[in-house]
N, C-alpha and C positions, 0 to 999 in steps of 0.2 A: 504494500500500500504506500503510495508517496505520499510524504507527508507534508505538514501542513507550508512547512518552509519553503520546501522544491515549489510546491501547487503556486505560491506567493511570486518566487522568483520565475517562474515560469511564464508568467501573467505582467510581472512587471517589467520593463526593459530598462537598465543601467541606463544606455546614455541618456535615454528619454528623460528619467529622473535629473540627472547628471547636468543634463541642458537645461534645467530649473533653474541653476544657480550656475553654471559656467557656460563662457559662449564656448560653442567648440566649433572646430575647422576639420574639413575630411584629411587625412595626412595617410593616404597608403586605404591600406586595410583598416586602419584604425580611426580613432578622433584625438583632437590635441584641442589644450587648451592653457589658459594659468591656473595654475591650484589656488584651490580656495582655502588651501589652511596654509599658506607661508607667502610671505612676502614675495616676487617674483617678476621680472621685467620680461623673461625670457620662457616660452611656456617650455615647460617639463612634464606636463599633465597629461596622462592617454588613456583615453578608454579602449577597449580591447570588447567590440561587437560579438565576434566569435565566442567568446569565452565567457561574457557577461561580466569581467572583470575590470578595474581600472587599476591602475599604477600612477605613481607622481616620484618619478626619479628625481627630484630636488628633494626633498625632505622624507621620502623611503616610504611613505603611505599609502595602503591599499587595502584589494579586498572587491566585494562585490554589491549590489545595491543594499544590502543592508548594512555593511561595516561605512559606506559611505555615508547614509542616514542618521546613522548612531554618532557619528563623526562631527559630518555638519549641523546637526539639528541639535547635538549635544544632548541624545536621550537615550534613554535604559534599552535595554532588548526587547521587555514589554510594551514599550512605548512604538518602539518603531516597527515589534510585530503588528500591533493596532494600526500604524500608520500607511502601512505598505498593504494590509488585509483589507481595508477600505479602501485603499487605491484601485486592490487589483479585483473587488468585489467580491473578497470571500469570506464567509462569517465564520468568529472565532469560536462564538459561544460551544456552537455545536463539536468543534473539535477539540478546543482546551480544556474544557470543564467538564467535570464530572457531573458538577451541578450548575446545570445550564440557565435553572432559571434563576435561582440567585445571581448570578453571572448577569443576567440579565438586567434582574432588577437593582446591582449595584448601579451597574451600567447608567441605565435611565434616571437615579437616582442622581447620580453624578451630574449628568446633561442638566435637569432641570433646575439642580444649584445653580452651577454655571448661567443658565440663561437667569437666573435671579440675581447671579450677583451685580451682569451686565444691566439688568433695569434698573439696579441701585445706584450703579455708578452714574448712568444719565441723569438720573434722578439728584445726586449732589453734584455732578459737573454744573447740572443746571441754575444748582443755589446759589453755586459761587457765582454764575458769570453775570445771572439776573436778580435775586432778590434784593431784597433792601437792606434783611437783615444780614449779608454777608459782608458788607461795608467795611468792617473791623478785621474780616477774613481777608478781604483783598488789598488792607492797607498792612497788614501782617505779609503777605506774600512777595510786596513791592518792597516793604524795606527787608526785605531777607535777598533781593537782587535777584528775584527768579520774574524771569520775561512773559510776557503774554505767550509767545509759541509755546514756551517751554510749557506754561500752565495747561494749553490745550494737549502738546505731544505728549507728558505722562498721564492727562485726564482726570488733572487737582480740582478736587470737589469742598464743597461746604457743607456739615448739619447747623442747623441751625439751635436755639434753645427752647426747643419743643419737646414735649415725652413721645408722642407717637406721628411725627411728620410723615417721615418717611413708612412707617408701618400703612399708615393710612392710605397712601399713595400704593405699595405693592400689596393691599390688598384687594384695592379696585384693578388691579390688574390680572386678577384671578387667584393669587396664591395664598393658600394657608397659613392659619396663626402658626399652626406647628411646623410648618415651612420654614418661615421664618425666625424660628427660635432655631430648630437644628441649621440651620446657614449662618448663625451668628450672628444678624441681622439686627436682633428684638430678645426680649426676656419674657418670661412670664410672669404677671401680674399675682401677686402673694395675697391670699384669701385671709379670712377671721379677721387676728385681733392684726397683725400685718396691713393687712389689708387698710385698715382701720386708719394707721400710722401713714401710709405710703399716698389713701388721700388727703391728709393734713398738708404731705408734705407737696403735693401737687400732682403725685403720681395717678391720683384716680379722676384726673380731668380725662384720662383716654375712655373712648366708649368701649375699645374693645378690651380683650385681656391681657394683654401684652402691652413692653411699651419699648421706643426705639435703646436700640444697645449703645451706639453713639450718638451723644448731643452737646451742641456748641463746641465742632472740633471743624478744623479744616482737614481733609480726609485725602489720603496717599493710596492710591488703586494698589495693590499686591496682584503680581501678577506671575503665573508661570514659565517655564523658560519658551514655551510656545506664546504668550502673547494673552491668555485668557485669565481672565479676572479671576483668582480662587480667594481671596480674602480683601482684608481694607485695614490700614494704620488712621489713626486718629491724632491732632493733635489740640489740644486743650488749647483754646483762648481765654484769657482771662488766670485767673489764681485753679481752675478746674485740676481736681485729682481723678487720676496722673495724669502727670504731662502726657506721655504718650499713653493710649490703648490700641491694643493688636482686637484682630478677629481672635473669637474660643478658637480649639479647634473644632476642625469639622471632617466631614469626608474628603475637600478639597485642599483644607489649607492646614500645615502644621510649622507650626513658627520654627524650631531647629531647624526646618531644614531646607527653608524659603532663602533666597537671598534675593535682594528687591533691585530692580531694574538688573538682571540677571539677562533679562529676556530683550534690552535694547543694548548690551554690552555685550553679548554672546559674540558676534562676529568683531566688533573692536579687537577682542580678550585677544583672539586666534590670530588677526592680522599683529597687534602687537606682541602676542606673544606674552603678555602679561596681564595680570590683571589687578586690579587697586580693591582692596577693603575698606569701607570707613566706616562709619558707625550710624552715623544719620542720614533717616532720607535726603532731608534737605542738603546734604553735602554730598550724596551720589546724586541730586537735580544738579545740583551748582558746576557739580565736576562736567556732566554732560554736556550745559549748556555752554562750557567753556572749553568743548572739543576733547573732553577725557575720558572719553565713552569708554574706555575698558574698564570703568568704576562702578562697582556694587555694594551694598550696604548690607550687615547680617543684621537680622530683625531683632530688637531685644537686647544688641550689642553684643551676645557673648557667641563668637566664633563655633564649629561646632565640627565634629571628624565626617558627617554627613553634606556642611557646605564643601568641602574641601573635597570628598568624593566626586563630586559634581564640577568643581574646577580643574579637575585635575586631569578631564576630557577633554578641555580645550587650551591648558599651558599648563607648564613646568617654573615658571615664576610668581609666587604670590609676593603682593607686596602689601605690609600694613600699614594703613594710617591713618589711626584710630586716634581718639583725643591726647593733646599734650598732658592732663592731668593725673590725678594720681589712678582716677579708676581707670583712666583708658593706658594706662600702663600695665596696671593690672590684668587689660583684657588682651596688649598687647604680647604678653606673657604669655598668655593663658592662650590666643591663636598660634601662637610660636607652635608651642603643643601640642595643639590641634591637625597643625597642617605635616607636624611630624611623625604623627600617628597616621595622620588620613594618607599622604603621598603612599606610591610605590617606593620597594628598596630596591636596589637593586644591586646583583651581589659581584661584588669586584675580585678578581684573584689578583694575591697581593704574595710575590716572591718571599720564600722563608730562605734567609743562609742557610749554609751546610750545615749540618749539625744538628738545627733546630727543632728536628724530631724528636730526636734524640732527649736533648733538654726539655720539651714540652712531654711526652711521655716517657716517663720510665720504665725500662724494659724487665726488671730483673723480677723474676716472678710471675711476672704477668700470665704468661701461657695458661689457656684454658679458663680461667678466671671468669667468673658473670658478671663484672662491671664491664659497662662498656667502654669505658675509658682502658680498662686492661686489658680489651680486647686491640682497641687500636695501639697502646703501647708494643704488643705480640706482634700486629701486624707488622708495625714501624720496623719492629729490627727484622724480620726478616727479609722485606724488598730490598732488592738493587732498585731503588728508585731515579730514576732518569731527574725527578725535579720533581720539591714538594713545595705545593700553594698552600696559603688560607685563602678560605673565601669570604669576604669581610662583606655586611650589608651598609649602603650606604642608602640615605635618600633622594629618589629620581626628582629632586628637584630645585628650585633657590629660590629660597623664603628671606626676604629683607627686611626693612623697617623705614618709611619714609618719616623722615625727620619731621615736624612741625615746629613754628615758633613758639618759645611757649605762652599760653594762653590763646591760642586762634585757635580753633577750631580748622576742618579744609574746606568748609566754605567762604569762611573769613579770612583765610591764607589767599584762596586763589580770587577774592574779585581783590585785596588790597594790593598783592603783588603775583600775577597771572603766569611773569615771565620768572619771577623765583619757584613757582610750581613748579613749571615745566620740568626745570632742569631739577628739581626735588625727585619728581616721577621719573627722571631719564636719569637719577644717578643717589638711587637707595643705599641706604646704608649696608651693609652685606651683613646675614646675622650675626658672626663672630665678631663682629667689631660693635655692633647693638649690644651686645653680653659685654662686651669691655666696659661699655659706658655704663650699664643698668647693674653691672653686678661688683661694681668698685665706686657705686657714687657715692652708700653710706661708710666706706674705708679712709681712714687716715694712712695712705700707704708712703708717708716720710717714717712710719715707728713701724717697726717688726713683726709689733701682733697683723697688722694693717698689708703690713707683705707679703706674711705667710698666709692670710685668709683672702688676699684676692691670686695666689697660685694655687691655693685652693679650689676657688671657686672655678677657675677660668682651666685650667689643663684638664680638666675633662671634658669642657670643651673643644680645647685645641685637639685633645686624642681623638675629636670623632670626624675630622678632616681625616678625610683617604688621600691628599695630593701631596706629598709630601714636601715639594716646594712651597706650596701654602703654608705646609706645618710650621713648618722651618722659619718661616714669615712672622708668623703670630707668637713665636716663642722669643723671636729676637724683639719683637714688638711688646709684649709682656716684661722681658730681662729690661726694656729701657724703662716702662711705666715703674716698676719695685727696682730698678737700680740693683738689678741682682746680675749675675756673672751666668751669662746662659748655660755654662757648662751642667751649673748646680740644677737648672729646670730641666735640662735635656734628660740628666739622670731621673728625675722626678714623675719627666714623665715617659720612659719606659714603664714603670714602676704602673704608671695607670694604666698604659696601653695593655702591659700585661693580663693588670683586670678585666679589660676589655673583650683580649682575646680568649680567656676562658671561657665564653660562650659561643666563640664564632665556629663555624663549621672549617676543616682542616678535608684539602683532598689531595690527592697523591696521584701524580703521569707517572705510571710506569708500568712495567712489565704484568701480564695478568695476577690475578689473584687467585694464590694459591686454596687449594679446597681446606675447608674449615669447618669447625659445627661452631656454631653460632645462635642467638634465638633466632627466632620465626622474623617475618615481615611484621606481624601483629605490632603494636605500639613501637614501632622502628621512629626512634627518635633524631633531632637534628643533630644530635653528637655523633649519631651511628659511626661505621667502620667507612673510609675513605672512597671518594667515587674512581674508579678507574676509565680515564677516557681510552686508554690503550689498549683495551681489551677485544679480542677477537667476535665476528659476530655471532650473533644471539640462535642458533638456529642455521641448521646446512643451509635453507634454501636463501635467506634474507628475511623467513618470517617473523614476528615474535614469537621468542623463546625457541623452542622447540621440539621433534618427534611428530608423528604422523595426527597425531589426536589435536594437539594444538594446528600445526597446519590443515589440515579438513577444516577445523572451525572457522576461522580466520580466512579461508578463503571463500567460504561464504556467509561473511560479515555485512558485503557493501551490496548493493542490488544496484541495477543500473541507474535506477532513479537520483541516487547521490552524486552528484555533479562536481560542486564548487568551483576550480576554475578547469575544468577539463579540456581535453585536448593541448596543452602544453607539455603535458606528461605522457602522452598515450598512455600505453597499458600500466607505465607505473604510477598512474596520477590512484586507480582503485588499490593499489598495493599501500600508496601515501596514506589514504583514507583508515584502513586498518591500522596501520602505525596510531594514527589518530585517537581512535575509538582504543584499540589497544595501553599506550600512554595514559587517555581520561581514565581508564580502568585501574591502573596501578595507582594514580595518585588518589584514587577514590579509596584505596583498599587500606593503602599505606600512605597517611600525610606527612611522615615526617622523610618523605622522597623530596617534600616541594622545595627546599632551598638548592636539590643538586640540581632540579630539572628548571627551577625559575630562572639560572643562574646561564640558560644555555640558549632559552627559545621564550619567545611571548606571542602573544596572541597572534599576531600575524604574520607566524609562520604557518597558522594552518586554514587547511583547504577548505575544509568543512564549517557551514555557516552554525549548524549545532554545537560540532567540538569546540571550535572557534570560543562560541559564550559560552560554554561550558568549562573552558579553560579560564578563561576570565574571572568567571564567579568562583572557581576554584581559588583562583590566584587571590581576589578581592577578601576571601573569606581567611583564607592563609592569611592575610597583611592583617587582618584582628586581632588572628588567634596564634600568633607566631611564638608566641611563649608557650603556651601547651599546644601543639595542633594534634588538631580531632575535628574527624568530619561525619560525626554520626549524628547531626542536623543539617546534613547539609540541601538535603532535599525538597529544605524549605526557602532555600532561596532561587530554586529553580524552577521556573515559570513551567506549565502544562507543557507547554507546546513542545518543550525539551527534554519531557521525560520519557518518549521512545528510545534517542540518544544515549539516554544516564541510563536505562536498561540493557542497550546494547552493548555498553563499554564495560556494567560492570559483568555481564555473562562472557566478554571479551574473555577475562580473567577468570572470573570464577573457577573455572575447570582448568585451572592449573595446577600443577602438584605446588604444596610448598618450597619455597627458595628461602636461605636464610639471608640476613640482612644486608651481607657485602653485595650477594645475587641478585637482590632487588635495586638495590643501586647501581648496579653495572648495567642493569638489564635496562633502568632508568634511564639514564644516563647514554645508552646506544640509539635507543629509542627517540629521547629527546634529540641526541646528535644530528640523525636521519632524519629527521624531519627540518631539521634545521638549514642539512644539505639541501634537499627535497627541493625547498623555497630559494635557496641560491639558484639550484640548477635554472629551475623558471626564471628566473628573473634573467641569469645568462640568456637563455634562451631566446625570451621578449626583448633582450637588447639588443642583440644581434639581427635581429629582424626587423627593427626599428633603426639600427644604423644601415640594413642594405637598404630599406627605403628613402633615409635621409642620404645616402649617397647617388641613388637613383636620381633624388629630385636635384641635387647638385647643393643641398642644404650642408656646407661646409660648417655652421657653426654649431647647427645640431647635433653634426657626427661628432665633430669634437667632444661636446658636453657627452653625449654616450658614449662613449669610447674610454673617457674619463673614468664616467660612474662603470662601467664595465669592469676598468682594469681594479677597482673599489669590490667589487664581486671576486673578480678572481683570487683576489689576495685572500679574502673570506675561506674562497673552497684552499685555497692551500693551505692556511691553517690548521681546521679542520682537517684534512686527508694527509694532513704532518702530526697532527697528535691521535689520529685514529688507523683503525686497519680498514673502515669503514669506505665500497669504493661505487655500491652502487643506490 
């Protein structure tokens, strides 16, 4: 039966989608254009008709009309199965759910909020622009420096100081009191002796039961990263508590993990490449209407690992700047945090001297032993090892700090000096040098106690820089701030590093791994026994693992229906797909594989539009739980549509004999390799037939640029086929 994914991609056509948002040009067999996620004078962009695939050789992105959707629209799996299922006119309900018609009626439940919260918003755009009684709203708005367009483009409304204005209006519109209490809207009106109080106090002037939830606020639409209204920010005029009110939540709207004008920033974010945090709406208006449209605001002020999920789809630079006071230090702290938890890691191998096995385990004794630590001791001495790594996790990103002056707020910073902003925004402070300032301001560091608790504070810092000309940087930078002799911190901080490294994962190039008992795969932890890239393949034929049992299985895995980008591989593009499904299966069985396998391949190396997100959530669910990892919930973060897939891959494995723990990471680790290859060889491939047709047409500067990114590929596959036995 194909499923619902192929049926979608089947119906929808890439460039068609693709031409939504990029112009393209016929170039050969193909389409070309500029990419839409990187800056670019020269197009590097191609969609690939045949294959339903696109590629963008300047910034390495790709994938097929879903990964492109999920890319530019900056939405979940769920969201852009919704979007592409509508497109291509095929209903989910019936295929995803079990339970259809709840499904349904969340569905319709949702829609009719949404068109309630859009009458809301007309409804206060219209207070502000026409009442009388908004007068105080729009003389608030004008000394706050926010322009008439701007007021219309985010769609700033007024309540005015009525109980049930607005109630009154949406319920001649058709909709229910209880409508509008569950939308956030309105309250319900408190009966008896409440009651009693609540008309004293003016509340029982409404006729109906309920009365409005926001009064006398000028009102900030919340909006999704699509555009549609799911809540409303309120702002008090007058002495009104609180200053700000948010919408309850609701079905549409939940304050963590909203970030507001999110959704006229989204393409900014990606063409800059960055994006700005602040704290108040009014100062993500202010930044807009002063051309710094990659700026968004977290609702509530405090940063959260969910907004940062969510930016971390469309850049790898956050930047904070958030109030100069003491609480927005506080929160500035506390996002630091947040975006270091929420980013990806990503794991570096990082050369150990001779020796260093050695010193890191000791060997004497060890043999046989059930710590795992004395298991890799045992290992260590016995390999001739060619060359031993750690694999140190760093984060896939660069989180800054935008200075402010103190006491301006960045509304007040950018209209009193617009062109001090700029260069604020184009030249953040870098985190470690934000820790210099924040974690040595309450030190007296001319006296000793003051010297030794900012090397304190600050070398664990320094230790979590992977670049070691950086290191080197910040320590000679430190030894001048405490007037200390660098030699004494250099010592100091091995000393930390050391700490450091007793958690990281340690892997070993060398000669195979000799047979061993060992425990099971079951709870295979991240300390486990060393990954071997060296190691011979998995299986006579190139299948996983191997023997005739696993092979039969495995070779009917894939049904024709499974596609991804086919025909660039012929027949081994169905052998790739196995690998695929095979791989999701061992990380599903054994998590604590994923730091060898994270460490080698990501999301798009693979073919498969299921494995593909299924690798993803894998990956996302790992970057939580990376101190224990267990993925016996994991089921719950994957969508219906994808649980044919997570059945396939884990019966993949299933009928496998037991392997102990070095076995599964070899096997890991070959698997992940292949697939790695797999996606070079294509890419060789698509270059090579994009430079005969650039030299056909006599496009000299094109061939250059791919000939470039080419010889970029090949260097890859030799790597690769120089630390491996791996050749097809």
């Amino acid at each position: 039966m194909t499923s619902i994914i192929e049926t979608i991609k089947a119906k929808v056509d890439v460039a068609e989608e693709i031409s939504l948002v990029v112009a393209l040009h016929k170039s050969g067999k193909t389409l070309k254009g500029l990419c839409p996620f990187h800056n670019e004078r020269t197009p590097s962009f191609y969609v690939f008709p045949e294959t339903q695939t696109w590629r963008c050789f300047g910034c390495n992105e790709g994938g097929d009309v879903f990964s492109f959707v999920q890319k530019q629209q900056g939405l979940e799996f769920r969201e852009t199965l919704e979007y592409l299922a509508q497109k291509a006119g095929v209903a989910l309900e019936e295929q995803e759910s079990h339970n259809a018609e709840a499904s349904r009626e969340t569905s319709a439940a949702k829609e009719r909020l949404r068109q309630l919260n859009e009458d809301a918003l007309l409804w206060f755009h219209h207070m502000l622009l026409r009442s009388r009684e908004a007068e105080e709203a729009r003389a608030y708005i004008q000394s706050r420096g926010i322009s008439a367009d701007t007021v219309i483009t985010f769609g700033l409304g007024y309540v005015p100081d009525q109980w049930d204005g607005l109630s009154r209006y949406l319920l001649s519109r058709g909709y229910s009191e209880r409508e509008l209490v569950v939308g956030g809207l309105a309250r319900e009106r408190e009966m008896g002796s409440s009651d009693r109080s609540g008309r004293e106090s003016g509340e029982g002037n409404t006729e109906n039961g309920i009365y409005d939830y926001f009064r006398n606020r000028i009102i900030f639409p919340i909006r999704d990263i699509r555009g549609r209204v799911i809540g409303f920010g309120g702002r008090a005029l007058g002495d009104g508590k609180p200053k700000y009110l948010n919408s309850p939540q609701t079905l549409l709207f939940e304050k963590n993990t909203v970030l507001y004008a999110l959704d006229m920033a989204r393409d900014a974010i990606k063409q800059a490449r960055q994006v700005i945090i602040v704290e108040g709406y009014v100062d993500a208006i202010i930044a807009h209407q002063y051309g710094t449209r990659q700026t968004v605001a977290c609702i509530g002020s405090a940063i959260t690992e969910k907004h940062i999920q969510q930016l971390k789809k469309m850049t790898k630079q956050v930047t904070l700047a958030l109030d100069p006071d003491a609480a927005g230090s506080a929160a500035t702290e506390h996002g630091i945090q947040e975006a270091l938890k929420g980013f990806d890691r990503t794991v570096v191998p990082v050369p150990l001297p001779a020796g260093a096995a050695d010193r890191q385990w000791p060997r004497e004794g060890r043999k046989g032993g059930n710590n795992v630590h004395e298991q890799k001791g045992s290992y260590a001495g016995k390999q001739q090892a060619r060359g031993i790594i750690r694999l140190e996790e760093q984060v896939d990103a660069e989180i800054n700090v935008l200075q402010l002056p103190l006491g301006e707020d960045p509304d007040e910073f950018i209209r009193r000096d617009h062109t001090a902003w700029l260069y604020a925004v184009g030249h953040p402070l870098p985190l470690v040098d934000y820790f210099f300032v924040v974690k040595t301001a309450d030190l007296d560091i001319r006296e000793p106690v003051g010297k030794t608790e900012a090397a304190k504070r600050l070398l664990p810092v320094i230790g979590m820089i992977s670049d070691r000309i950086k290191r080197d940087a910040y320590i000679r930078k430190l030894a001048r701030l405490i007037a200390i002799d660098e030699r004494s911190l250099y010592a100091e901080l091995q000393h930390t590093l050391r700490e450091q490294r007793a958690t990281s994962v340690t892997a070993t190039f060398s000669a195979p791994l000799d047979k061993r008992n060992t425990d099971s795969g079951k709870g295979f932890g991240k300390e486990q026994a060393g990954s071997v890239l060296g190691a011979p393949p998995i299986g006579e034929q190139g299948h996983p693992g191997s023997g005739q049992k696993r092979e039969a299985r495995t070779n009917g895995l894939v049904g024709a229906q499974r596609h991804g980008t086919s025909g660039i591989l012929d027949r081994g593009e169905a052998n790739r797909l196995k690998w695929e499904d095979y791989l999701i299966g061992l990380l599903l069985q054994n998590p604590g594989l994923s730091p060898y396998v994270y460490g080698i391949i990501d999301d798009g190396d693979f073919a498969g539009t299921d494995t593909r997100e299924l690798y993803h959530i894998l990956y996302s669910v790992y970057q939580q739980r990376a101190s224990s990892p267990s993925l016996q919930s994991f089921d719950q973060y994957v969508p219906a549509s994808l649980w044919d897939a997570l059945n396939r891959a884990r019966e993949c494995v299933d009928i496998e004999t037991p392997r102990d723990g070095a076995g599964l990471v070899k096997e890991a680790v070959q698997c992940a390799t292949r697939l790695k290859r797999a996606r070079l060889v294509q890419l060789n491939t698509e270059l090579q037939f994009l430079i005969r047709e650039a030299t056909a047409a006599g496009d000299a500067q094109t061939r250059r640029q791919l000939q470039q990114r080419l010889l970029e590929i090949h260097r890859q596959l030799h790597t690769i086929d120089s630390a491996t036995h791996l050749q097809g």
